[in-house]
C-alpha positions as CSV (number, residue, x, y, z in Angstrom):
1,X,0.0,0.0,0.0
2,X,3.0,2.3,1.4
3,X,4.2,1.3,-2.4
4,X,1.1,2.6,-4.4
5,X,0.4,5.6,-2.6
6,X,3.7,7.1,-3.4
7,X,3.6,10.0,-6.1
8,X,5.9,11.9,-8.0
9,X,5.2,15.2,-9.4
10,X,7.5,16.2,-12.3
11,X,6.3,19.0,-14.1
12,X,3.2,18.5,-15.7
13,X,3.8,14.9,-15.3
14,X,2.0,12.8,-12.5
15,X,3.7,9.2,-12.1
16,X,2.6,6.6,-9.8
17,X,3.7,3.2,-8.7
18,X,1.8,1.0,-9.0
19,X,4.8,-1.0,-10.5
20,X,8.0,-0.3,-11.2
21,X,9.5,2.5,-13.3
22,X,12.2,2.1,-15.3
23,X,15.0,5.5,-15.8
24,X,17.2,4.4,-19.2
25,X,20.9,5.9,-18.7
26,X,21.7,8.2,-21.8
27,X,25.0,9.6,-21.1
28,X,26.2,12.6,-23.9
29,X,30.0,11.8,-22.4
30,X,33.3,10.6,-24.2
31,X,33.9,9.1,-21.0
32,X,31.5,7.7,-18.7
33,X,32.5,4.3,-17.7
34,X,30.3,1.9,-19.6
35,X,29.2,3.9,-22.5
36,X,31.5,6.7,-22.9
37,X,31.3,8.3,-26.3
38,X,28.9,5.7,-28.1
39,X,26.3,9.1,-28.2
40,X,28.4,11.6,-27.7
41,X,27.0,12.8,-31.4
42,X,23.8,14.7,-30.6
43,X,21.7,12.6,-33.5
44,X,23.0,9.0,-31.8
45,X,21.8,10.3,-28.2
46,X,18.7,11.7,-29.6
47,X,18.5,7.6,-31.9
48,X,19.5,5.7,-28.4
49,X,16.9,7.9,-25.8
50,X,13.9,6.7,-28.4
51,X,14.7,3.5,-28.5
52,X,15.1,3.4,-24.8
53,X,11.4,4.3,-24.9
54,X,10.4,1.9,-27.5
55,X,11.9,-0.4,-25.0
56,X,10.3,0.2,-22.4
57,X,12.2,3.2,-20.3
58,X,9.3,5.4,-18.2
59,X,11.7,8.4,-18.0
60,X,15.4,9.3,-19.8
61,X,18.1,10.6,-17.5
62,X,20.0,13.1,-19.8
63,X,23.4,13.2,-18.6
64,X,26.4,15.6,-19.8
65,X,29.4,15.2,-17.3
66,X,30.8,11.7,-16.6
67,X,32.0,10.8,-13.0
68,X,33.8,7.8,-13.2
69,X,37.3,7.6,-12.2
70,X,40.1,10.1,-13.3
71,X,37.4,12.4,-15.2
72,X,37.9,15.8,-16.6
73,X,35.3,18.2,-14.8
74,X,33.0,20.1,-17.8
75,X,32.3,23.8,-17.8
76,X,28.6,24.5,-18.1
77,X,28.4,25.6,-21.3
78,X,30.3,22.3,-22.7
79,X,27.6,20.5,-20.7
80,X,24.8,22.4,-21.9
81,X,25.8,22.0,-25.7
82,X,26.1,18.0,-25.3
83,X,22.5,17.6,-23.2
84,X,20.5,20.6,-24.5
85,X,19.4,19.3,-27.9
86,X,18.6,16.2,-26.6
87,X,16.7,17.1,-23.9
88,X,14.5,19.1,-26.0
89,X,13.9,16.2,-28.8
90,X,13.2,13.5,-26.4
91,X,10.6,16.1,-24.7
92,X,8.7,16.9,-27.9
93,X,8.7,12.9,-28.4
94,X,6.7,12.9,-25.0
95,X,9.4,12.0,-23.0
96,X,9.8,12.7,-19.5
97,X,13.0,13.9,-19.2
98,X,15.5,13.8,-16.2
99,X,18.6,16.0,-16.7
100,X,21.4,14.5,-14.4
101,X,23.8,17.6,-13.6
102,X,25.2,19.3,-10.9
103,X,24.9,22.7,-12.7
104,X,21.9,25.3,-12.0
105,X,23.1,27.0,-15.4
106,X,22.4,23.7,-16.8
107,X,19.4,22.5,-14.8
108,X,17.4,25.9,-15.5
109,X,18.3,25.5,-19.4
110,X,17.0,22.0,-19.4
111,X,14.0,22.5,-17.7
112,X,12.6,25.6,-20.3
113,X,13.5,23.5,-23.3
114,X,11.2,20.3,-21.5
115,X,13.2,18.7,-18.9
116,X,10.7,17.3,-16.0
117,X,13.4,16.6,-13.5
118,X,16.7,17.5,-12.1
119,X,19.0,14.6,-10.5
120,X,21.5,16.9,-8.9
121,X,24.6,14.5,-7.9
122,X,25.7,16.7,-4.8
123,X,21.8,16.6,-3.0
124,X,21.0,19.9,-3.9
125,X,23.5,21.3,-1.3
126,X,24.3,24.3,-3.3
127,X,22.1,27.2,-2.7
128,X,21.4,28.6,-6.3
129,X,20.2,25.2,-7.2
130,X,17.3,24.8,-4.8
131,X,16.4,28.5,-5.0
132,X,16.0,27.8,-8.6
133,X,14.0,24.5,-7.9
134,X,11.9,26.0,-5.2
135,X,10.4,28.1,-7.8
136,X,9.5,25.6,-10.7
137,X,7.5,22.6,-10.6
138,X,10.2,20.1,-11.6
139,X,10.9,16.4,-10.2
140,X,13.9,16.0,-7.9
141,X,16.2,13.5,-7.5
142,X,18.2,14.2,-4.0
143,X,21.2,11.7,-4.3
144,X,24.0,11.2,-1.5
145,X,27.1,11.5,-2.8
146,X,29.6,11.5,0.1
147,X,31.9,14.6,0.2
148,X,31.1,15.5,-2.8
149,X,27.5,16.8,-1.6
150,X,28.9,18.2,1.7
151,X,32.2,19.3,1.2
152,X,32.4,20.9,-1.7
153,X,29.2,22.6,-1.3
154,X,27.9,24.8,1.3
155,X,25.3,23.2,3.5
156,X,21.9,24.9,2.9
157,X,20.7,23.9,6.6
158,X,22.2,22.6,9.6
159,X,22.8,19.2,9.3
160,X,21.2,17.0,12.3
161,X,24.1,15.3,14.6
162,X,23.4,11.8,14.5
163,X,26.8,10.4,15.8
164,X,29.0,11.2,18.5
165,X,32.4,14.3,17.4
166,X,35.0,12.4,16.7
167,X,37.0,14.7,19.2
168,X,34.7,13.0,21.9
169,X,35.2,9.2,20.1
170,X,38.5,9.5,19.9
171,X,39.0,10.8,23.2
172,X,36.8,8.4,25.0
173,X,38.7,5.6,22.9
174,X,42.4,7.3,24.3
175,X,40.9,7.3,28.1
176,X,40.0,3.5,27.6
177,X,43.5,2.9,25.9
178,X,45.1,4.7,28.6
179,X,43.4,2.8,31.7
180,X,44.3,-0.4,29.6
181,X,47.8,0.2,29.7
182,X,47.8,1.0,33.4
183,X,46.4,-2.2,34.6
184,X,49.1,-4.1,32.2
185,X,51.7,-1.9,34.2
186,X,53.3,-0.6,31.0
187,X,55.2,2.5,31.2
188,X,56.9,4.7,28.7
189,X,57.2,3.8,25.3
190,X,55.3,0.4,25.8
191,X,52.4,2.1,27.1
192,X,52.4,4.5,24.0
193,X,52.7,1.4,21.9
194,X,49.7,-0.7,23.6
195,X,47.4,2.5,23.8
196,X,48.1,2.9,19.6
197,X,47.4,-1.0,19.5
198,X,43.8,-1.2,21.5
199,X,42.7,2.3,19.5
200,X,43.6,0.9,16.4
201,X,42.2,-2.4,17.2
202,X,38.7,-0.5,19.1
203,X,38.2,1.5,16.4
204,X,35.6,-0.4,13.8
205,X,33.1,2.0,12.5
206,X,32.3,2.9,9.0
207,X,35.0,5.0,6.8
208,X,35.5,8.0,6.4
209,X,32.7,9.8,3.8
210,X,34.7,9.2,0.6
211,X,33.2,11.0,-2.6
212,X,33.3,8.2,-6.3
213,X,35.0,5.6,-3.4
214,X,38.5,6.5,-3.3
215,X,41.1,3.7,-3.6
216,X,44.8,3.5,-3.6
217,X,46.8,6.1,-3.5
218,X,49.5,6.7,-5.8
219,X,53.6,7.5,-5.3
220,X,53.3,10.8,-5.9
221,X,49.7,11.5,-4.0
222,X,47.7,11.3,-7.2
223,X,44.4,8.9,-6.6
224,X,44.9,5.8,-8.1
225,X,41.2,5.2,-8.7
226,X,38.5,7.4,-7.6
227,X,35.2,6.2,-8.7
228,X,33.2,3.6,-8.2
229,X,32.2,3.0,-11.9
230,X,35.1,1.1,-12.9
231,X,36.1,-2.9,-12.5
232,X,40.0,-1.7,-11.1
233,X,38.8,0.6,-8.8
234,X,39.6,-2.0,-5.6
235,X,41.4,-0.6,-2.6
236,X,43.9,-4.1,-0.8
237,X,43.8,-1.3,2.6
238,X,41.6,-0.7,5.2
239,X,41.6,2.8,6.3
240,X,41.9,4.0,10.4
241,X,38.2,4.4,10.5
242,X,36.6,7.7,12.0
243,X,33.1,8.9,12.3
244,X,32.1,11.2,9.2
245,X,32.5,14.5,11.8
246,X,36.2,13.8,11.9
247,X,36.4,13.9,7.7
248,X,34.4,16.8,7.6
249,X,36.5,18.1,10.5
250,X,39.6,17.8,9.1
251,X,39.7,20.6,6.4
252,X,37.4,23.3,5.8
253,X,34.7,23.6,3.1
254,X,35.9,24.6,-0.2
255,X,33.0,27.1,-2.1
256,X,34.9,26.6,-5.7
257,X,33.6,24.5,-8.3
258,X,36.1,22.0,-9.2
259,X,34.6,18.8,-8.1
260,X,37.6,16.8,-9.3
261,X,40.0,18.5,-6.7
262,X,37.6,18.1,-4.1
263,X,37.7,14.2,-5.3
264,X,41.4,14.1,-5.4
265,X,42.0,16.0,-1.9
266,X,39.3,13.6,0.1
267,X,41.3,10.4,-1.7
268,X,44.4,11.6,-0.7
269,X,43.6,12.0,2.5
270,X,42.1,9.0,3.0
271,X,44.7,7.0,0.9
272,X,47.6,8.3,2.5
273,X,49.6,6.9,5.5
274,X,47.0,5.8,8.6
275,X,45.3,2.4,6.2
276,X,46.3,-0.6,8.0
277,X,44.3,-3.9,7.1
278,X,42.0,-5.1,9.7
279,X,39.6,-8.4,10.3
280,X,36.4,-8.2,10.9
281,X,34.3,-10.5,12.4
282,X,31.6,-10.6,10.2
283,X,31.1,-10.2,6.8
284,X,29.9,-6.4,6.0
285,X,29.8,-4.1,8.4
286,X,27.6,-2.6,10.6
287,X,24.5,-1.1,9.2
288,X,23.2,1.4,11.5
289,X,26.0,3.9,11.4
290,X,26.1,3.3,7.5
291,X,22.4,4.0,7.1
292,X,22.6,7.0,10.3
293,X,24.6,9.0,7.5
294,X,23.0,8.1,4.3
295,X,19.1,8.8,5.6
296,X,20.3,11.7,8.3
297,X,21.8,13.5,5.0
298,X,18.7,12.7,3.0
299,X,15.8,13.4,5.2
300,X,17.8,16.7,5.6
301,X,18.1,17.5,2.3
302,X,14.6,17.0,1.6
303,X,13.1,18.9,4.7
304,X,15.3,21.8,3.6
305,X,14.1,21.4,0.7
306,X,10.5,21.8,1.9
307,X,11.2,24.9,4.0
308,X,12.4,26.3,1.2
309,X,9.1,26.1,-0.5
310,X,9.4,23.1,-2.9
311,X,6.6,20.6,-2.3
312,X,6.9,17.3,-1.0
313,X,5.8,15.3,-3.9
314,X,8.3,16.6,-6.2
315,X,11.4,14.6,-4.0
316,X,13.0,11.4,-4.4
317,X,15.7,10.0,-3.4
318,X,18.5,8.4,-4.1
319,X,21.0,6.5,-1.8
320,X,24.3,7.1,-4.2
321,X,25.6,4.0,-4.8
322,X,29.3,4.2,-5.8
323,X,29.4,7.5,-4.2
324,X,31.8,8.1,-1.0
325,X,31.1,4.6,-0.3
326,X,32.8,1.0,-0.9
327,X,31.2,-2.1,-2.0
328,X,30.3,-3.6,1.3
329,X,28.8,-0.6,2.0
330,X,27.1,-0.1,-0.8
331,X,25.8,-3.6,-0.4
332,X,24.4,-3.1,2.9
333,X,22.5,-0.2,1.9
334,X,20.9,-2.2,-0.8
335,X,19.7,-4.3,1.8
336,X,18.1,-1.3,4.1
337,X,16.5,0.4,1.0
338,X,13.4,-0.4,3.0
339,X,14.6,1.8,5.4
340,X,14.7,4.5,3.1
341,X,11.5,4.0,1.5
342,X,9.7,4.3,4.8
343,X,10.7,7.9,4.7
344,X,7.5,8.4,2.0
345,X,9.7,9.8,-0.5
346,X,9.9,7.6,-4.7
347,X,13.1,6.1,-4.0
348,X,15.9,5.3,-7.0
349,X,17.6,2.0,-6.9
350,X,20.8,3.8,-9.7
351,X,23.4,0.0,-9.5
352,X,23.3,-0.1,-12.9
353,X,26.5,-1.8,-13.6
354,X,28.6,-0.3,-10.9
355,X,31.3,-1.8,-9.1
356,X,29.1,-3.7,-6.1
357,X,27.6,-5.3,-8.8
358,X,30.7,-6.5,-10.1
359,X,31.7,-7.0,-6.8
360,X,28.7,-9.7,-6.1
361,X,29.1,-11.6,-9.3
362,X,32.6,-11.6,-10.2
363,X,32.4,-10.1,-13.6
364,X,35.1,-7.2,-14.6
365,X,34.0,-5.6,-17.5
366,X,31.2,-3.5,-16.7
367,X,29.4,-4.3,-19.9
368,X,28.7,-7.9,-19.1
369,X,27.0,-6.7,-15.2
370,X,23.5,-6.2,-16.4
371,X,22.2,-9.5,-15.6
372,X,23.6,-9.1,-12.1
373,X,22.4,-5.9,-12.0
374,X,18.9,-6.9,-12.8
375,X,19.1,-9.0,-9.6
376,X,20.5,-6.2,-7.4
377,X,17.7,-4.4,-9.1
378,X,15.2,-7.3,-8.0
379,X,16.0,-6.9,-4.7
380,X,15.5,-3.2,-4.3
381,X,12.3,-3.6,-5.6
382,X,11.4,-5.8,-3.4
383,X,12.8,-3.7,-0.2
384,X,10.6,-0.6,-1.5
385,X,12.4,1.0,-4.1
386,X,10.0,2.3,-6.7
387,X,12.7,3.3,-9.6
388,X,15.3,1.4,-11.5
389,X,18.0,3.5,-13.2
390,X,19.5,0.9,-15.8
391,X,21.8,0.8,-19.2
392,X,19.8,-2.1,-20.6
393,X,16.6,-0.9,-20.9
394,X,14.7,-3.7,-23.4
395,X,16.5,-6.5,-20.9
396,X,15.4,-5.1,-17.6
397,X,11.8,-4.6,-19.1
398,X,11.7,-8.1,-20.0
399,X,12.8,-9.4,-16.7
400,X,10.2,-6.9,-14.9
401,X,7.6,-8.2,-16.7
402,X,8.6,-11.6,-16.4
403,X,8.6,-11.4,-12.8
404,X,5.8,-8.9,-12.2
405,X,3.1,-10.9,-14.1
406,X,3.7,-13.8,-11.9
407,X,4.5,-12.1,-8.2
408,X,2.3,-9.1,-8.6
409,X,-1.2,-9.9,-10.1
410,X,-2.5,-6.7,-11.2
411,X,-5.6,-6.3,-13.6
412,X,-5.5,-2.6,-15.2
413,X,-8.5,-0.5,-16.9
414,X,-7.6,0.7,-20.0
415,X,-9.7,1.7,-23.3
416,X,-9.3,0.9,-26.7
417,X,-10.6,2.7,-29.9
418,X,-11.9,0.9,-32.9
419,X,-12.6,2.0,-36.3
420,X,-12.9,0.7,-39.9
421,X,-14.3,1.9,-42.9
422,X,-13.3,-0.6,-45.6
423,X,-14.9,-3.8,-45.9
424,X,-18.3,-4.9,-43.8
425,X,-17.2,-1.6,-41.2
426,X,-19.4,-3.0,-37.9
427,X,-18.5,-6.7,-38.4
428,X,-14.6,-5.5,-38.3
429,X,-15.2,-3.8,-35.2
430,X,-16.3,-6.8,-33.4
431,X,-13.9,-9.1,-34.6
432,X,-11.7,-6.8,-33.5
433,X,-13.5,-7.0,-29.9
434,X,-13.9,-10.4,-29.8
435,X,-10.0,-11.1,-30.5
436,X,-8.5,-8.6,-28.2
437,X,-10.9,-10.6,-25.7
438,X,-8.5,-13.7,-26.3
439,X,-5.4,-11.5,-25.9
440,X,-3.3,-13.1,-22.5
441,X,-3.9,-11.8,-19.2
442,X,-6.8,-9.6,-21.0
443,X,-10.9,-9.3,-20.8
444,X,-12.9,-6.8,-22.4
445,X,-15.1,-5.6,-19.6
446,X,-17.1,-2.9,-21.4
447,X,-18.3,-1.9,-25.3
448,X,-19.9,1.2,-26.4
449,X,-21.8,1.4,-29.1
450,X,-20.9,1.7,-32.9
451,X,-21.3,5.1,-34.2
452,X,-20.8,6.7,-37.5
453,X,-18.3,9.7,-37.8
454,X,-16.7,11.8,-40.8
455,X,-13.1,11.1,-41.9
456,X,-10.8,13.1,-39.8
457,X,-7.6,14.9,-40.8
458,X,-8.2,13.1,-44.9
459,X,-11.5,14.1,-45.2
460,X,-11.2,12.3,-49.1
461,X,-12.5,8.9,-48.1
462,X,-15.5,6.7,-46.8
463,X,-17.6,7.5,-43.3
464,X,-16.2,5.4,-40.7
465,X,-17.4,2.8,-38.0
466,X,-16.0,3.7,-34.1
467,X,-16.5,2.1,-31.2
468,X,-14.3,2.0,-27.7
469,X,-13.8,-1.0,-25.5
470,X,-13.3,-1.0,-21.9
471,X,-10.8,-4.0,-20.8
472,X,-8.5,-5.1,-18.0
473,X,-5.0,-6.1,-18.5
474,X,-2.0,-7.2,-16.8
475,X,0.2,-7.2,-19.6
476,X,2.7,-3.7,-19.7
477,X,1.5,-0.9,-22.3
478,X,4.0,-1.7,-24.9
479,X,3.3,-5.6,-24.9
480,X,-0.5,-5.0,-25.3
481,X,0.2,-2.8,-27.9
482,X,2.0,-5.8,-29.7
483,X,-0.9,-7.4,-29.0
484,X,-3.4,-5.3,-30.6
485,X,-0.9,-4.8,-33.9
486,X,-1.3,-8.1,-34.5
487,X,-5.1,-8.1,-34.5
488,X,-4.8,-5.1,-37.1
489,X,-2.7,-7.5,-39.1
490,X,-4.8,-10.7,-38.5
491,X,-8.2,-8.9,-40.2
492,X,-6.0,-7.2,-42.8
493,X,-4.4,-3.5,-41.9
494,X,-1.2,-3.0,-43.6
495,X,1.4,-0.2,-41.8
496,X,4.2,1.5,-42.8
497,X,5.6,2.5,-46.4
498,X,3.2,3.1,-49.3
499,X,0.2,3.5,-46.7
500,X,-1.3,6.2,-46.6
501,X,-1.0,7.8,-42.8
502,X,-4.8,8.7,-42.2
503,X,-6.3,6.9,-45.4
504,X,-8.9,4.0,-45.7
505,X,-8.4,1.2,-43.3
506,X,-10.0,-2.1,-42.2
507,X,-9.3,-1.7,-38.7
508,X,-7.5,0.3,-36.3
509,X,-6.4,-0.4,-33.1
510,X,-5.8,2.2,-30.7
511,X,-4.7,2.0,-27.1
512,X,-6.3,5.4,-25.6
513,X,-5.4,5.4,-21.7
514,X,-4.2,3.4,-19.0
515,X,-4.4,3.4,-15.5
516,X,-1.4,5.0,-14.0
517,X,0.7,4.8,-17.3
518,X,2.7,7.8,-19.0
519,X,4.5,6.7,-22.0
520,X,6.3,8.7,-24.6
521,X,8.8,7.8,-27.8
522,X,8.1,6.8,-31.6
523,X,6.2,3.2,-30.8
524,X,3.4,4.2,-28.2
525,X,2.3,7.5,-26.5
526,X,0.0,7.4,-23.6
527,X,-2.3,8.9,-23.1
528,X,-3.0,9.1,-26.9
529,X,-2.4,12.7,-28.1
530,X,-5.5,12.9,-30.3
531,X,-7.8,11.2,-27.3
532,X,-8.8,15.2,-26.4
533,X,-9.5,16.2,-30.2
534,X,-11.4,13.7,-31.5
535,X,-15.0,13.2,-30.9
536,X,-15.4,9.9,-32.6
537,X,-13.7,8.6,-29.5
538,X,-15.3,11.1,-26.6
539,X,-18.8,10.4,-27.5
540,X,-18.4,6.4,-27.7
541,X,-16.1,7.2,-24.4
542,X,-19.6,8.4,-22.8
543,X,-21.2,5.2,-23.0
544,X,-18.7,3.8,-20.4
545,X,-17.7,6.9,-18.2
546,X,-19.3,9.8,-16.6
547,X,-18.0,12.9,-18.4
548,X,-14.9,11.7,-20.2
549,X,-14.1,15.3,-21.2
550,X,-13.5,16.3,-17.6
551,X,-12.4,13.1,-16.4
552,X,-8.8,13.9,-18.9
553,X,-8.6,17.2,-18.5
554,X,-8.2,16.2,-14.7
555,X,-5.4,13.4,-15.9
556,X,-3.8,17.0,-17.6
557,X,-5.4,16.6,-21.2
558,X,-6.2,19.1,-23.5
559,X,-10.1,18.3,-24.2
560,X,-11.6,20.4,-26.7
561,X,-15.0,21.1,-27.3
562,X,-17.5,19.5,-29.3
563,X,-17.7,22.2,-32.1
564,X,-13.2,22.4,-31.8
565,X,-13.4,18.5,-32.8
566,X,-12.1,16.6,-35.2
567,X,-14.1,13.3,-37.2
568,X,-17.9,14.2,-35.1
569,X,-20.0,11.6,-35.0
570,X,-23.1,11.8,-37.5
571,X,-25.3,8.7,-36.1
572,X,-25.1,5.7,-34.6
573,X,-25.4,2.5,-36.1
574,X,-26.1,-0.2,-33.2
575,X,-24.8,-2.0,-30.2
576,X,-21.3,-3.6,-30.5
């Protein structure tokens, strides 16, 4: 229930939860780890983020800065030439469109050419991006991204203390050294060597807030490996671990813009020196100081956030995997995303081939992780999350609707126009009816009547036959579509070249509306963007609903009036 009440308002998008939605990763980069430069040409990104939707992708997260390991931060204008064009086809396509960037020069460009949401990598912690956001009606992805949110940024609100200073930690650790060593009776140099030995050995918390997961250091102080989005990027050393305060602590806040110094600096100081390797007792650590500073820094993001003005539906979050954390811990935030989702915000599941997933099936090469990452995916689902940020979008629709049809029984209203006006017109239309009724997982639940209407748009041609169905469906938008294109072929439509667009047909098959779906790309757009003009499908639509007309412009349709229409109807010709 907790699951399906959830909302997410993205601009003058609405989406719901009902299941699953699926975010398709279309980087603009030369260098992003698994895909960098294959759409780096505006007309190949523009190609790849259609298909994605043909595929089966709910929303396209536009991206024009890579952050994997050893990258070269982008100005914003660089950014905004990649991502801009994009953004704007895929939103005329009827996309809804996430632009991933840390840039409010970017963000606000995006969003006036028909961006719907803004995935900010550093949590909306600098101040010009959420008094931008406060005053638009965009979606909002609040991610936590280690230092890179909260050092390199300004905090926009004081952050709540979840954990003891580390002054205090490591003070109280020294006292309990210290009263060690007296009852051993060591004096001198021995006591200085046991009290270093029991703090190093007392001291088991979670590491020190590390932005991309830092690894080795270098000879020369130069990270060896900085991100989490590549298969090298393993650290062999365990570092002296401090609470998060003592990081933070250590070196003041740096208000510049170069997030790959900022990188650099927090791996250098982590790499360097104190990292000795330590057993643990069990096999990951601890989750509850892990989880204290991932949900402490997002439920403050998002309630400074709403002081600020920008309302609560337009947030989700988004734990950061890869980001300031290591694979273990990474791992055992995956296995508290419940936690996360009880704080009533959408919650993003973004694993998609990163280095836990690696990790927790052995495979190097990120290109070959997306069958594990359909399982870390799984998972996430199952603990609440309610979006999956993947590169494989046709394979992880597959596997969704493999396992949803099965594990989630869920029967769906939707309606479904019918016309014809070749051939024996009223007898199409109810073959049509009666084989959609044998379509899987379908029934029709409701018919209109049949009514007679004028050609619409090519007004050269025969009267046609409409009628609307009413039926419920477990099958995904896209595969009932299938569906009902093979119907049009069974009784005898022919598509594509050397057809005319809006001429003579037997039958045609449109899927009108669904409950809780928004679709957009080349294949399928839902709602249907003629529903509201065309009144050969509102007036059959009132023999199975009260007042279609307002009932879409409440789902945000544009429903003209009866004189504004296109194809009225001119009489009706029987029951169906």
């Amino acid at each position: 229930m907790a699951r399906d009440s959830k909302v997410w308002r993205c601009g003058k998008y609405e989406l719901k939860f009902d299941r699953p939605r699926i975010m398709g990763v279309l980087n603009v980069t030369p260098d992003s780890f698994s895909d960098g430069g294959e759409h780096l040409d505006t007309d190949a990104a523009i190609a790849h983020g259609l298909k994605m939707l043909d595929d089966g992708a709910d929303i396209i997260d536009v991206g024009g800065e890579s952050t994997r390991p050893g990258f070269t931060p982008v100005d914003p204008d660089t950014e905004a030439q990649r991502v801009l064009p994009v953004v704007k086809a895929l939103a005329r396509a009827g996309a809804i469109v996430s632009i991933d960037t840390r840039h409010v020069e970017v963000a606000k460009a995006a969003v006036r050419v028909g961006a719907s949401i803004v995935n900010d990598v550093t949590g909306f912690t600098d101040p010009r991006m959420v008094d931008f956001v406060k005053d638009s009606d965009c979606g909002l992805v609040v991610m936590h991204a280690g230092e890179v949110g909260e050092f390199e940024r300004p905090r926009t609100h004081t952050a709540v203390q979840l954990d003891t200073s580390a002054a205090a930690f490591m003070a109280e650790k020294a006292r309990e050294a210290e009263a060690a060593a007296r009852a051993l009776g060591a004096t001198g140099k021995s006591k200085r060597a046991a009290k270093a030995k029991l703090i190093s050995g007392m001291i088991q918390p979670l590491q020190p807030q590390l932005p991309f997961e830092a690894a080795a250091v270098g000879p020369n102080g130069d990270a060896a490996a900085l991100g989490d989005e590549s298969p090298a990027a393993e650290s062999e050393v365990v570092a002296l671990d401090m609470p998060q305060s003592a990081a933070v602590a250590a070196e003041p806040a740096v208000a510049g813009d170069d997030l790959a110094s900022v990188m650099a600096r927090s791996a250098a100081r982590t790499g360097s020196g104190n990292r000795t390797s330590q057993l643990r007792r069990f096999t990951l650590p601890d989750s509850a100081p892990i989880m204290r500073r991932v949900m402490g820094f997002l439920s403050d993001q998002a309630r400074a956030l709403i002081h600020a003005g920008v309302d609560r539906e337009r947030i989700c979050l988004d734990p950061g995997p890869g980001f300031g954390k290591d694979a273990n811990e990474d791992i055992v935030i995956q296995r508290e995303m419940g936690k996360i989702a009880s704080l009533g915000y959408p919650t993003l599941c973004a694993v998609s081939r990163k280095r836990l997933v690696g990790a927790i099936a052995g495979v190097e090469d990120a290109h070959d992780r997306d069958i594990a990452t359909f399982g870390v995916c799984l998972g996430a689902i199952e603990q609440g999350a309610n979006i999956v940020r993947v590169h494989d979008v046709a394979g992880f629709y597959q596997f969704l609707n493999g396992f949803w049809a099965i594990a989630r029984p869920q029967p769906r209203r939707a309606y479904v126009a019918l016309g014809s006006n070749k051939g024996q017109r009223e007898e199409n239309i109810r073959a049509a009816r009666d084989l959609i009724a044998q379509i899987p997982m379908t029934c029709v639940s409701a018919s209109s009547r049949i009514y007679e209407s004028e050609p619409a748009y090519e007004t050269r041609q025969p009267a046609f036959a409409n009628a609307v169905v009413e039926i419920k469906t477990e099958l995904a938008p896209l595969i009932l579509l299938e569906e009902l294109m093979k119907i049009e072929q069974k009784l005898g439509r022919t598509r594509g070249k050397g057809t005319r667009l809006n001429g003579p047909r037997v039958i045609d098959c449109d899927l009108l509306w669904m409950d809780n779906e928004i679709h957009g790309g080349e294949k399928l757009r839902l709602p249907h963007p003629g529903l509201g003009e065309r009144d050969f499908v509102l007036v059959p639509l009132e023999d199975l609903m009260h007042n279609p007309a307002r009932f879409f412009r409440y789902e945000g349709l544009d429903v003209k009036e009866p004189e504004d229409r296109v194809g009225h109807v001119v009489a009706e010709l029987g029951t169906l």
